[in-house]
C-alpha positions, -999 to +999 in steps of 0.1 A: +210+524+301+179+507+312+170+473+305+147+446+305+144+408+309+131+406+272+166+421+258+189+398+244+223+399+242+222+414+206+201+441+216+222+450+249+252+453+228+241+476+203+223+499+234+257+500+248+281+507+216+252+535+203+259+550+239+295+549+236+291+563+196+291+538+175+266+549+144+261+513+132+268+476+154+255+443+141+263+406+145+281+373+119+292+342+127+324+330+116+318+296+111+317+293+072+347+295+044+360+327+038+358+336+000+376+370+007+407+350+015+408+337-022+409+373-036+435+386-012+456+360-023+451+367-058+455+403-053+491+394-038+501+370-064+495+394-089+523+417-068+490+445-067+498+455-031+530+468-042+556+479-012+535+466+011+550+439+024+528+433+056+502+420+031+518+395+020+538+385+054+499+380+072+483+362+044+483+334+066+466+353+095+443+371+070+424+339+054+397+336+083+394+350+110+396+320+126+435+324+124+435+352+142+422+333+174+409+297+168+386+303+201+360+329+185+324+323+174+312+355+167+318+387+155+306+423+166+311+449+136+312+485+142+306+518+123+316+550+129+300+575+104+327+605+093+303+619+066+319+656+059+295+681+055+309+695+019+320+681-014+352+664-015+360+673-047+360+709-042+393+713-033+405+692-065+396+727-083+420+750-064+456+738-077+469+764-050+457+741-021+463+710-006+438+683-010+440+655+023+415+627+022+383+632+047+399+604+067+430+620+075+415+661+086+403+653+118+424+633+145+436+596+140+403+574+137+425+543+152+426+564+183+394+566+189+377+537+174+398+517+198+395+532+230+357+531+223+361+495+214+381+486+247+353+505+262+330+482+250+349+450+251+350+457+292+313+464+293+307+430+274+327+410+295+315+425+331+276+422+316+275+392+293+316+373+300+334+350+274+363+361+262+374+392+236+400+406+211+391+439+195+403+451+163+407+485+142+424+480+107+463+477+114+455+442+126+453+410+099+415+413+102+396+417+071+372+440+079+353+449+050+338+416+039+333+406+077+311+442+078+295+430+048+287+396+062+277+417+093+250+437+066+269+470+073+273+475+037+287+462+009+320+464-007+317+482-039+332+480-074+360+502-058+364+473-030+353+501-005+323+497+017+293+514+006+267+518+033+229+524+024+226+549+056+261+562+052+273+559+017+311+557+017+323+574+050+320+545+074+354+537+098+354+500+110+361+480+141+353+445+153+354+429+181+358+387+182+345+372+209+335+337+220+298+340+230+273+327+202+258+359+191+228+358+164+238+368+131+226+396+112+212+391+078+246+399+053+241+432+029+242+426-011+257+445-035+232+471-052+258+487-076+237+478-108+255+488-141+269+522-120+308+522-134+312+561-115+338+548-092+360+536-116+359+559-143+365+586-120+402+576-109+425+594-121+454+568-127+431+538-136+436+517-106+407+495-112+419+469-138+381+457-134+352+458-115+358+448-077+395+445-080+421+475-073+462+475-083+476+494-054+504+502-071+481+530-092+464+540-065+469+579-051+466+562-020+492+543-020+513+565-039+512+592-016+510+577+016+524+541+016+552+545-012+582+552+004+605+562-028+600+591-052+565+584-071+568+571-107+571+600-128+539+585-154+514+594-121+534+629-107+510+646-134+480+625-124+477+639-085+469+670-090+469+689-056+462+653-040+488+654-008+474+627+010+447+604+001+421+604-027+383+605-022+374+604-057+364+567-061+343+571-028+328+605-033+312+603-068+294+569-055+257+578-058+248+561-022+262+592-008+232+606-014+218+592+020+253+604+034+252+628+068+277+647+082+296+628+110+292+637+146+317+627+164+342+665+173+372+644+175+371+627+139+358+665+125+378+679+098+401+705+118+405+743+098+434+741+090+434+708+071+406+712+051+418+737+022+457+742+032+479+762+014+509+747-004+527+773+002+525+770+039+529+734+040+561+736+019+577+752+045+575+731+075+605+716+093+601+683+112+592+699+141+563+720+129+553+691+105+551+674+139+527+702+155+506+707+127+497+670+123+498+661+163+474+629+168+465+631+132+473+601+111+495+624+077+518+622+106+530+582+100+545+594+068+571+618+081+577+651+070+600+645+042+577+618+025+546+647+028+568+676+017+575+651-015+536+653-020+538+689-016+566+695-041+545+675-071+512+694-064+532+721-067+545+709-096+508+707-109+497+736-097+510+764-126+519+785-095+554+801-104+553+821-072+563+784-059+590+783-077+615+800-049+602+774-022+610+744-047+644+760-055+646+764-014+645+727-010+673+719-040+691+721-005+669+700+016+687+673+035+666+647+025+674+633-012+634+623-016+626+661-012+656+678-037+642+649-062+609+660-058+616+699-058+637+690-093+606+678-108+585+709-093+607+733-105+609+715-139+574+720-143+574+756-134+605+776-147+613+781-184+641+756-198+667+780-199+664+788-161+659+753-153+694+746-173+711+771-151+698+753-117+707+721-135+744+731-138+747+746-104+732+717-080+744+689-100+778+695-087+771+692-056+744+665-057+763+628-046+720+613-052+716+588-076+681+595-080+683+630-081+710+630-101+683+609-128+660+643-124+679+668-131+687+640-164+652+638-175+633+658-199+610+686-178+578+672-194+590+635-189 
């Protein structure tokens, strides 16, 4: 990189973070109140973020960023564009196949996005000093309105960041660091009347504009629930396995959306149309391989096989029906409830009856003792 006595610091740090990747890096101060904090709370209150208790155990940490480390002053924010180069939605009309969030095809963003953040946390320290912390998402960081306030983007009516060069596919990661860096000017919202986020979800978990209930979310059904899913949204996923794009592909900013270009976040074959019928056969171990530095791997096999058994379910396929019946055996409880409720959806009532009466027996599962109970279209 070749520089001159005219560069600033500013301009030095974004040289050095496009060189290590980075699509996007830009400056904010953290100086002011912190309005997202009042929102998080509220979202908590209302008992919106469902199981996951780490929200609520960091609200303290998550008010400003500040409380994170009382010795910052500024902020780097960092994008990392993962654009895929076809619809998202495609795969929603092949009930056969498993549909996995962009996100989660390629290997684990936190991975990467952090070793090219350390990278360029030792760069600014041996060019420029002060001191550093460097952040991807599983830290008590808000990220999105500090990108906002950074004029990445702005958070949407889904309370995603929408990016006017990238549209929706932007992964995040900030760096706080004591220098005083010179702000960039903060993005505002340009949703208009535009309601295609919302409408589009398939379980309604927008009770209004700018505020999600996690607890409807296909997210966080399918990959931070840890029990069987409510039986009201089993019909509502579809073939969704892991992750929904809906809310962020229909936004019409993607229209100045390009394919990413980093090889190690790129959707990987066999991930981007699987066959349920492949997937509901894996053991740990090949769960294990298939999903090596990939993040569907934090859930576990039996928690993903669950998914598997309810798009299943949805998908009208009665050639499924002997791998369902297969996993009536499974040793995890989560997966014989699940295949109950697959297999309810596939084979007539009378064959359903017969299963009922042999597997009941032997079932000692509360829970999947309460399938086998319910009514098959319940």
């Amino acid at each position: 990189m070749t520089t001159s006595t005219s560069d600033t610091a500013e301009d030095l740090i974004r040289a050095e973070a496009a060189t290590l990747g980075f699509d996007l890096c830009r400056f904010t101060d953290i100086d002011e109140a912190w309005p997202a904090a009042a929102r998080l709370a509220d979202f908590v209150d209302a008992g919106r973020h469902g199981e996951m208790a780490w929200m609520s155990d960091t609200l303290e940490r998550r008010k400003h960023p500040r409380a994170m480390w009382d010795g910052a002053r500024s902020a780097v924010v960092l994008g990392v564009n993962y654009g895929p180069d076809h619809d998202p939605l495609t795969i929603l009309t092949q009930p056969a196949k498993g549909a996995i969030s962009v996100y989660a095809q390629g290997d684990d963003y936190h991975e990467v996005i952090k070793a090219r953040l350390k990278a360029l946390a030792r760069w600014m320290v041996a060019t420029l000093g002060g001191e550093l912390k460097v952040f991807v998402d599983t830290a008590p960081l808000l990220e999105k309105p500090l990108a906002e306030r950074a004029g990445l983007g702005w958070q949407g009516k889904h309370t995603n960041l929408v990016s006017r060069e990238f549209g929706s596919w932007l992964f995040l990661g900030s760096i706080l660091t004591t220098l005083d860096l010179q702000p960039d000017a903060r993005e505002t919202a340009v949703c208009g009347a535009c309601r295609a986020c919302l409408d589009v979800c398939p379980t309604n978990a927008f009770p209004a504009p700018y505020q999600l209930d996690a607890r409807r979310c296909i997210s966080y059904l399918t990959i931070e629930l840890k029990g069987p899913i409510p039986r009201d949204f089993r019909p509502l996923l579809g073939n969704r396995i892991y992750g929904c794009d809906d809310c962020l592909a229909v936004c019409p900013w993607n229209k100045f959306a390009q394919a990413g270009r980093e090889q190690k976040l790129a959707a990987r074959e066999a991930l981007t149309a699987p066959s349920l019928a492949d997937l509901v056969r894996l053991d740990d171990a090949a769960f294990r391989a298939l999903f090596a530095k990939n993040p569907v791997k934090r859930i576990g096999r039996d928690r993903f096989v669950r998914n598997i058994l309810y798009a299943i379910g949805n998908s009208g396929e009665i050639a499924l029906a002997d791998d369902a019946q297969r996993l009536l055996a499974d040793p995890s409880s989560l997966v014989r409830g699940a295949a109950v409720w697959a297999l309810s959806r596939l084979v007539p009532a009378e064959t359903f009856a017969i299963l009922r009466q042999t597997h009941c027996r032997d079932e000692a599962d509360p829970a999947v003792l309460e399938e086998w109970a319910m009514p098959a279209d319940v």
